[in-house]
Structure formats: C-alpha cells, structure tokens
C-alpha positions in Angstrom: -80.4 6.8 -10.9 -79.6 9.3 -8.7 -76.3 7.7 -7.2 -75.5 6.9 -11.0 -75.2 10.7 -11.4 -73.6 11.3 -8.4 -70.5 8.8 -9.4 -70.6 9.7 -12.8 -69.8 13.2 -11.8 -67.3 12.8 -9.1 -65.5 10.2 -11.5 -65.4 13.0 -14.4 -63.9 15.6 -11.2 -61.3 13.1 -10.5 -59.7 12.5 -14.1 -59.7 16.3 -14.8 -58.0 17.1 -11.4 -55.3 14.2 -12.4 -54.9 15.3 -15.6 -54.7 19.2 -14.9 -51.9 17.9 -11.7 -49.8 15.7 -14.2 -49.3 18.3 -16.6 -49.0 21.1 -13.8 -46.1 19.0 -12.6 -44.8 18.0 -15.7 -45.0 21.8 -17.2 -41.7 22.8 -15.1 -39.8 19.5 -15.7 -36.5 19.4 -17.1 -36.6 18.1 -21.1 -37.0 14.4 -21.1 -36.8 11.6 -23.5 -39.4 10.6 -25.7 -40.2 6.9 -25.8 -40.9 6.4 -21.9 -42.6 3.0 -21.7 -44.9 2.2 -19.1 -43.8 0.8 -16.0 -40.0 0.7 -16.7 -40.0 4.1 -17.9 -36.4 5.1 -19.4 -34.6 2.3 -18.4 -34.8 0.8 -21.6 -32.4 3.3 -23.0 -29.9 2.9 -20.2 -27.0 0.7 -21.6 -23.5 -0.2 -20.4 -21.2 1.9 -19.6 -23.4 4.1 -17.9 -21.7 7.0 -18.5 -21.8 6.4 -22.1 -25.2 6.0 -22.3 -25.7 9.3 -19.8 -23.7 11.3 -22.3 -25.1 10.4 -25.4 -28.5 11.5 -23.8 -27.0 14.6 -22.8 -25.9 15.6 -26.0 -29.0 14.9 -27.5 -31.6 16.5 -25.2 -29.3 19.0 -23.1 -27.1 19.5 -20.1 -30.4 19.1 -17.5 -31.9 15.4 -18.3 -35.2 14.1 -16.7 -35.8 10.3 -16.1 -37.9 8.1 -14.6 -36.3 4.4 -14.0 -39.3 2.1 -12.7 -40.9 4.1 -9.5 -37.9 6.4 -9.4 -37.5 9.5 -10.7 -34.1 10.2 -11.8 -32.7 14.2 -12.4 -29.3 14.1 -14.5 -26.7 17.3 -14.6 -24.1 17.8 -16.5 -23.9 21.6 -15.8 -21.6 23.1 -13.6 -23.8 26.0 -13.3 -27.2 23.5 -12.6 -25.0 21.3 -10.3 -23.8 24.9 -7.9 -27.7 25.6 -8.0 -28.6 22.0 -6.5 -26.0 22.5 -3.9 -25.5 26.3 -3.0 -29.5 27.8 -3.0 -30.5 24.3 -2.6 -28.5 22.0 -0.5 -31.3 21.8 2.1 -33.6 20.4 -0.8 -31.1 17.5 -1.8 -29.6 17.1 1.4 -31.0 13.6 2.2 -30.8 10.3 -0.2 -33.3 8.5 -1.3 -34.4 5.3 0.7 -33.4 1.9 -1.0 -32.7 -2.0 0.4 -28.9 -1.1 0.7 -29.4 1.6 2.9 -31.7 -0.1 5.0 -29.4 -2.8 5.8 -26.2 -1.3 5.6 -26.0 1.9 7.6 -27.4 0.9 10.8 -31.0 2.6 10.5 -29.2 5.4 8.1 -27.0 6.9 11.1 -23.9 6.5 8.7 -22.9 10.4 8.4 -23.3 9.4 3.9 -27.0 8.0 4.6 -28.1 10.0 7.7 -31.0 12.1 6.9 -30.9 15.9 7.4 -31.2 17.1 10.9 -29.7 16.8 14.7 -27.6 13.7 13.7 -27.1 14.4 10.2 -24.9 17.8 11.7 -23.5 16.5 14.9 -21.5 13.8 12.5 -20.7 16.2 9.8 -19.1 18.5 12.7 -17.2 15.3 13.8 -16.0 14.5 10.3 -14.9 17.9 9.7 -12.9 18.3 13.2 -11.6 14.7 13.3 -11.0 13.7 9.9 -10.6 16.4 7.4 -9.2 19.4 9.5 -5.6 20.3 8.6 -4.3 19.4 11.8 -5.9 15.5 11.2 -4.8 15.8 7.6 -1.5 16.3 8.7 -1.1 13.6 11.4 -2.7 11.1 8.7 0.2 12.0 6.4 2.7 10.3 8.1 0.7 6.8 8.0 0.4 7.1 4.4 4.3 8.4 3.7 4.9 5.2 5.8 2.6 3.0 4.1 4.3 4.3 0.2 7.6 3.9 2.4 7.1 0.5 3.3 4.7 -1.2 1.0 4.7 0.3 -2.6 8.0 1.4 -2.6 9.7 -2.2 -1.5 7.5 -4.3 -3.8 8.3 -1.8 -6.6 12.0 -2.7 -5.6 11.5 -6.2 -5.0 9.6 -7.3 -8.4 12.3 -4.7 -10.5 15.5 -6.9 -9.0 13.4 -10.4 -9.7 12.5 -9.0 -13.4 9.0 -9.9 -11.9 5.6 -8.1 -13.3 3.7 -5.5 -11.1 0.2 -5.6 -10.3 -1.3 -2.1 -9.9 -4.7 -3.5 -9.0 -3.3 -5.2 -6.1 -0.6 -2.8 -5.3 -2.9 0.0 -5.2 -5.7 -1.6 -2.5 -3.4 -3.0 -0.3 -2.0 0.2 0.1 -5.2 1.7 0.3 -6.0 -1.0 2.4 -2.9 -0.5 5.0 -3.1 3.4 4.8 -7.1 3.0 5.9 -6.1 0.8 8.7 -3.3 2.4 10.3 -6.2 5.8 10.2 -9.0 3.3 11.9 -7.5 1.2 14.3 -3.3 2.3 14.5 -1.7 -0.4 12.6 -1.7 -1.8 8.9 -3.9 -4.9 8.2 -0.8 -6.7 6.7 3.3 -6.1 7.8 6.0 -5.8 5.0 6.8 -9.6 6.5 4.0 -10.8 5.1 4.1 -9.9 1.5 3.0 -11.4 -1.1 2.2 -14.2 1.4 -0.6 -16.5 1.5 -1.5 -14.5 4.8 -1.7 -11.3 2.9 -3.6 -12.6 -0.2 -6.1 -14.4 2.8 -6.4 -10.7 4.0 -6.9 -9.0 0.7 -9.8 -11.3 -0.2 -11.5 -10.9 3.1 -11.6 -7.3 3.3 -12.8 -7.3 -0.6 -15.4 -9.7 0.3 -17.0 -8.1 3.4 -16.5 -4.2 2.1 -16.0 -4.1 -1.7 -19.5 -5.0 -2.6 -21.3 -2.0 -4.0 -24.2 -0.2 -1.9 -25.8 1.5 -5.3 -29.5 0.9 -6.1 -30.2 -2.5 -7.4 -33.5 -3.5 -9.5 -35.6 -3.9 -6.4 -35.0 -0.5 -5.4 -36.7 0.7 -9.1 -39.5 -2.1 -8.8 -40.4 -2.2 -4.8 -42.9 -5.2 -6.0 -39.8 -7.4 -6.4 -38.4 -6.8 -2.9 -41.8 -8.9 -1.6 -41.4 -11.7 -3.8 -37.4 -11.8 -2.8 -36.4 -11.6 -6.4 -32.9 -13.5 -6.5 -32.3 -13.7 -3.8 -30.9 -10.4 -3.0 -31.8 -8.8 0.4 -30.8 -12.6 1.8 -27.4 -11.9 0.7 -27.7 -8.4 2.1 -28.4 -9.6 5.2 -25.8 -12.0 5.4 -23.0 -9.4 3.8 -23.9 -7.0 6.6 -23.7 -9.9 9.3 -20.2 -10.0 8.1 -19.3 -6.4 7.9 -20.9 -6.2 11.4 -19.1 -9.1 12.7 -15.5 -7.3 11.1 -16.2 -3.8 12.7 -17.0 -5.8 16.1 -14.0 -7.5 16.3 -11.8 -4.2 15.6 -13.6 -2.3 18.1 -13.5 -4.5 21.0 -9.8 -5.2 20.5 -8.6 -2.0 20.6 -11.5 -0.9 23.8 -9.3 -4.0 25.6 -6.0 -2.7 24.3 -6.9 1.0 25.3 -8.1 -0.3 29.1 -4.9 -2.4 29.2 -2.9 0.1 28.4 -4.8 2.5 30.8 -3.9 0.9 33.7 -0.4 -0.1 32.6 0.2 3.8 32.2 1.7 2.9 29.1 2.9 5.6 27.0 0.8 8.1 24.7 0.9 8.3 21.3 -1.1 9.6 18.5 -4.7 8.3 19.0 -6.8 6.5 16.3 -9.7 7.1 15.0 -11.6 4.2 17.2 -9.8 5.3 19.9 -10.8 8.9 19.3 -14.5 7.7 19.2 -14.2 5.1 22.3 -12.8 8.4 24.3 -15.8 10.2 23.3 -18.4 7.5 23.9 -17.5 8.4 27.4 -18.1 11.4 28.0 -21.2 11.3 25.3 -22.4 7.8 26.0 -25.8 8.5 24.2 -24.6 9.8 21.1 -21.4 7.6 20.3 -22.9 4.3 20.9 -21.1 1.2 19.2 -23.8 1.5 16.1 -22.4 4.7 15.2 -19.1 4.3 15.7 -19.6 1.0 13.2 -21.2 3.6 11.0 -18.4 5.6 10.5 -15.9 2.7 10.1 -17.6 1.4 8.0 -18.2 4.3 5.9 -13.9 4.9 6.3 -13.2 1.7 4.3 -16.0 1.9 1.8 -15.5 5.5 0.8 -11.8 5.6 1.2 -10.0 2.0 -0.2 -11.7 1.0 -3.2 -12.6 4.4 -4.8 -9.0 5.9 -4.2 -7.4 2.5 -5.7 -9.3 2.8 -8.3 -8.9 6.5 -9.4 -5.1 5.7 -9.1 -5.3 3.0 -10.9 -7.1 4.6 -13.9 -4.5 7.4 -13.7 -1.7 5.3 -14.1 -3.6 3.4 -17.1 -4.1 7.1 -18.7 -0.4 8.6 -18.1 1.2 5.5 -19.3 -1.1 5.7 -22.5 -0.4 9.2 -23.1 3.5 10.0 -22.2 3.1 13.5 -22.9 0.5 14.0 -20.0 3.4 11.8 -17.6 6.0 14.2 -18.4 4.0 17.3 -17.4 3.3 15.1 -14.2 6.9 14.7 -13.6 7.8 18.1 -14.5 5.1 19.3 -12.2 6.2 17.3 -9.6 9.7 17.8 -9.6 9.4 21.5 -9.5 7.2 21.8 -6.5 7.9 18.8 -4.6 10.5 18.3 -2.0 12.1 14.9 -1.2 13.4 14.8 2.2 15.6 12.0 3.4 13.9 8.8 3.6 12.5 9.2 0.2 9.2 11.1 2.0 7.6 13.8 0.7 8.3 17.0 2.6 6.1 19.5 0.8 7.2 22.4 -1.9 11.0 23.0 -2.8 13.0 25.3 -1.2 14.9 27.6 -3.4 18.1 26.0 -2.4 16.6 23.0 -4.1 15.2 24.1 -7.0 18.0 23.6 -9.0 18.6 19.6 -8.7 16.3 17.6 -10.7 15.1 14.3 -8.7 16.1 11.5 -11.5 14.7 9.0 -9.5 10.9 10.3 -11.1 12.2 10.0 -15.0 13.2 6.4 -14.5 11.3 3.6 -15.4 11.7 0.8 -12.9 13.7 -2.0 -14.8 15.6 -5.0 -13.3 19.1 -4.6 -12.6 21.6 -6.5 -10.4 24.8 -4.8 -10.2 26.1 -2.2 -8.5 29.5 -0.9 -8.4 32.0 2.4 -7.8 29.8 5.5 -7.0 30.0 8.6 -9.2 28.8 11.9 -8.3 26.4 13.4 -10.8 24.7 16.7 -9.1 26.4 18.1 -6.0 28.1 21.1 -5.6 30.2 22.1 -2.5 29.5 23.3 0.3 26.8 22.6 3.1 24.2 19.9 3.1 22.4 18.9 0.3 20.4 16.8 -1.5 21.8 14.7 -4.8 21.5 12.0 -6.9 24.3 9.5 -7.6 24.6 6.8 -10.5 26.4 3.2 -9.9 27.5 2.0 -12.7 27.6 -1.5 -13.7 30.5 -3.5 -12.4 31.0 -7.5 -12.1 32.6 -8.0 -8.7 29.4 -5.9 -6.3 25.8 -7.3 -6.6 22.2 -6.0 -4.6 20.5 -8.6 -3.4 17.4 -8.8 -1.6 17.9 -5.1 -0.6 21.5 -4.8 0.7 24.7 -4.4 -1.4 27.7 -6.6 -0.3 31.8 -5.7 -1.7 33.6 -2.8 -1.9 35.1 -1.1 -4.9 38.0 1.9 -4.7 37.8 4.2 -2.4 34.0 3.6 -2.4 32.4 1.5 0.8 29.2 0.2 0.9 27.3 -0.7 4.0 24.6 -2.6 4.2 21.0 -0.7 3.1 19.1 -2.5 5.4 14.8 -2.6 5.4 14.5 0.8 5.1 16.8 0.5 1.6 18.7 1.5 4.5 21.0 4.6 5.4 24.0 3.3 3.5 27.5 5.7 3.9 29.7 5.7 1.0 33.3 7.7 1.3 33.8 9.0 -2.0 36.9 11.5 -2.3 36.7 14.3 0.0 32.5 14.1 0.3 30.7 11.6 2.2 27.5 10.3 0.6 24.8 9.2 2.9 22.0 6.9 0.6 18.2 7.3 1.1 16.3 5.7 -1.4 17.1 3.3 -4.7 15.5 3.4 -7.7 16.7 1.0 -11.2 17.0 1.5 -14.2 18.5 0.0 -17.0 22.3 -0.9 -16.8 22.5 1.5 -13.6 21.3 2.3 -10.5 19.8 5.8 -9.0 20.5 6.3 -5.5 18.7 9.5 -4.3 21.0 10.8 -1.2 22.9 13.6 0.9 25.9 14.7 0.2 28.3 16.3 2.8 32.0 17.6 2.7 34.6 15.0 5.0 
C-alpha cells in the first residue's frame, strides 16, 4: 500500500512537471497553426508549390510561422527585420544545420564548408572560401573563364541555331554553360570543347554530370519520421549510398588527374599559368597535409558544382521566362545595360562605359536573334571621325554574299570581307576612307549587326 502511494505520487509530479514545461516552452513560441495532428504535425497543410502553401500561411497567421513537420520543428520568416535578428545577434545560434540522411552520406562526415558544424573547421574553410573563392582578386581571375565560356559556348550556339532557323533550348544552354564555367574554376578546362557541340559526346556529358550532382540534398520523409530510416522505407538511403559512390568516384577521378598532370608538369618545368582551384588545394595539402586531406578537398568540389551549376541555370532560366513575359521589365534591362556596360572587342564585357562611350547605343542588345543568310555591302551607321572607336554597322541584304557556318565568302564594292573565323573572327572591311575591324555578329531580321571598331585609313 505503501509503494502504491509512493507511485501514485511521483506519477502525479511527473505530468504536472510536463505539463507546466510544454506550456513554458510553448508560451514564447512564434503563432502556429491550429489543426496540428499528432505525429505528422503540420504537414498535412503543406501542399505543392511550397512556396505557395508557405505564403498563404503567412498571410494568414503572420510574418514569423511556427511548425512542426513529423519530429522536426520547423521556424518560418518572412520578415526582413526577423531574418537580420536570426543572423546578426544570432548567427552563433543558427550557425549549424540540422542532421538528416543526406548529410550523413553526402558531405564526408559534414566537413563540407555548407554542412560543417560550428567551430575550428567550420572557420578555417570559411577563411579559405572567402580568400580563394570570393575575394575580388579570385572574382576577377574567374571572370575571364566565364567571358570565355559566354564567348565560346552561348554566344556560337545562339549563332549557329539563328543561321539554321533552328529553336534554342535555354534549359540546356544555360547548364552547360554553367557546367563549363564551373569546370574551367575546378579543374582548368571546360567539361565539353566548342567541337563537341551538340554531339552525342556532349549530351553523354550533360547526363552524367546531372545524374551524379543534380539530385537534391534537401530533407526527405525519413528525415521527419527517423522510424522509417530503420525499416529502409523505399529504398532511399540504398540509393544514397550508391549516388555518393558515384559522386565519390567523379571527384576521384578529377583529382588524381590533375595531382599527375601538376607532378608532370613539375618536373618538365613547364610553364605557369593561373592555378585552379584543385590545384590551389593540392598545393596546400602540402604544406597542411592534416587539414587538406583528399575528403576535404572532395568536400569542396563537390559543394562547387552543387551550389554553383544547377541553381545559377536555373535563376537564369527563370529570368529569361519572366523578361520575355513582361517586355517592359526587358527594356529597362537593356536600357540598364546599355548605359553602364562597356563592350570591348571580342564582344567581352569590360565593365562600366567610359564617357567617350556613352553616346553609342550597342544595337546588338535590342535585337532579337532571327535567322538570316545574307550579307552584303557594309554601311556605316554610328561612327564619327576621329580616333578609335567603337560602332555598329548594318549589312544589308544582298543576293551575290552569303554567311555560312560562321565565315562570309564574296566581295561587294569597295567593301572586302575576310573570313570571320571561330572566334566570329576579326574580319577587316575597307569601307571609304575608314577601316572597319568586326568583333562580334548578331541577326536580325533581313540584316545583319556587326558590333566593331572603326578607324580612319
């Protein structure tokens, strides 16, 4: 009887000290939804598009939404005031990410700078990613790889579909530049060369990067319901496992060529040239041996083409979808661009416009690409005299001078055209008493937009 007691009052303890805890905690909580059902909690009200559902829950309950989704408790802001409080007074607080089967087998024990918890590691890659990768001085040696990789890859398929009246694919377009521009920052050199466009070799390469690094590392359902991670619920973690085998097996490969290239190279004294980002790590891994070790540098690889390829291709492909749906928004774009942006020769950006520039407007950004294949006696339409400068000249259409395949073949007048080579080539035309030196082609209907410099004979 006694012992009866003595649960009865240690039972009656217990559920007011876990009563008086859950509302303690709950008392400072953000507003929630009502209709939270047990064990799933909120997830019930979570419907695709996410963001659709977020937002309608946000208007209805506030800019500061609590959730719970299964185990996991989820805190949503749509306040730029609540989001600078969360990362300004309390960065330390939210500084690591929550645990979940992707992380555990896709950042190499979470020593990926995105996943690393706070701490030693966690600041001695962020100090890395700052110096090496986002400094201006890295910023600006990457911006030649990707004024080469709009150069040679968007710009030429652009071209090469607007002569053949064939259709552009923006989705593909945009991650195998992404693609290319990634690469040539990793390991030095594109994944594909302008040779192999729209090859089967390219479209070999496209899917095999999708494959191994386009697969999402968000939370899945067994990340919400740990009990379904024991009883292997789809078969998910065994196609985790195998995923990362690949993306281990990819990184490897990339590596280890370019450690044999850089010793080969070493004691061939071959010349220097700017290093890659492997290469930068490899050189470090020497002199810190314990810290760089081959995990880590697959870490931040890895982290290069998952953060960087298919998020930017996708951004730019949802900003081309909006502009061309709203042509007032792409004329402020062009307007915008063509008053602050310089073009130098080669068709590369070379930053803002120099006074001396602002007056010529750069008509190759108002025309829509369009097949044309004619070309014919070059007429000057913004020059000047005097000096150097920049200008654009329109060919009209003419019978007896076609462009194919890139290079223009015939002469008419006192106009000679030279061949405009890979490059759309550098292409001298005598024209009265200037001579026009072509840099870049763009079509449009029933004429052609060269964009060039023009300088007296």
């Amino acid at each position: 009887m006694e012992n009866l007691y003595y649960y009865l009052v240690l039972t009656i303890l217990f559920i007011f000290f876990a009563i008086k805890l859950v509302f303690t905690r709950n008392r400072n909580l953000p507003p929630t939804p009502p209709f939270a059902l047990p064990i799933i909690g909120h997830l019930h009200l979570i419907k695709k598009p996410l963001y659709l559902a977020l937002e309608s829950l946000l208007s209805q309950h506030g800019p500061i939404l609590y959730l719970r989704f299964g185990s996991r408790p989820v805190l949503v802001l749509s306040s730029p005031y609540a989001v600078e409080e969360c990362f300004t007074k309390n960065d330390i607080t939210f500084a690591n990410r929550p645990k979940s089967m992707a992380g555990d087998h896709f950042t190499y024990n979470y020593t990926s700078y995105v996943w690393a918890p706070y701490g030693h590691l966690w600041r001695s890659l962020r100090r890395f990613t700052v110096v090496e990768l986002f400094s201006s001085n890295a910023i600006h040696k990457s911006s030649s790889a990707i004024q080469t990789e709009v150069r040679h890859h968007l710009l030429r398929r652009v071209f090469r579909n607007s002569t053949s009246d064939g259709k552009v694919d923006l989705k593909n377009l945009f991650s195998l530049l992404m693609i290319n521009f990634m690469m040539r920052i990793v390991a030095g050199s594109p994944g594909t060369e302008d040779e192999a466009a729209e090859s089967e070799i390219e479209k070999k390469f496209l899917a095999e990067f999708k494959e191994v690094f386009y697969p999402s590392l968000s939370m899945n359902v067994c990340d919400f319901f740990p009990i379904l991670r024991l009883i292997g619920y789809k078969g998910i973690e065994k196609k985790f496992v195998k995923l990362q085998k690949l993306r281990d097996e990819y990184l490897e490969k990339i590596i280890d060529g370019i450690r044999s290239k850089k010793n080969t190279c070493s004691m061939d004294g071959g010349e220097k040239k700017i290093m890659s980002l492997v290469e930068n790590l490899l050189s470090l891994q020497q002199s810190e041996p314990e810290f760089y070790t081959d995990v880590v540098i697959k870490s931040i690889i890895m982290m290069m083409f998952i953060a960087g390829v298919e998020t930017t291709s996708i951004t730019l492909e949802w900003a081309m979808s909006l502009l061309l749906n709203h042509p007032e928004a792409m004329q402020k774009v062009k307007a915008e661009i063509d008053r602050w942006v310089a073009v130098a020769a080669g068709g590369e950006v070379a930053g803002p416009r120099s006074e001396a520039a602002t007056g010529l407007s750069d008509a190759t950004r108002e025309a829509a690409v369009a097949p044309s294949n004619t070309m014919g006696e070059a007429r000057l339409i913004a020059g000047g005299t005097g000096g150097s400068r920049q200008a654009v000249v329109a060919v009209s259409a003419a019978e007896n001078v076609t462009v194919a395949g890139g290079s223009c073949e015939g002469e008419r007048d006192a106009s000679c055209a030279r061949e405009f080579g890979r490059e759309f080539g550098i292409a001298t035309s005598c024209i009265g008493a200037v001579t026009v030196e072509i840099t870049s082609i763009w079509i449009r209907p029933r004429k052609t937009l060269l964009k060039c410099v023009v300088r007296e004979n």
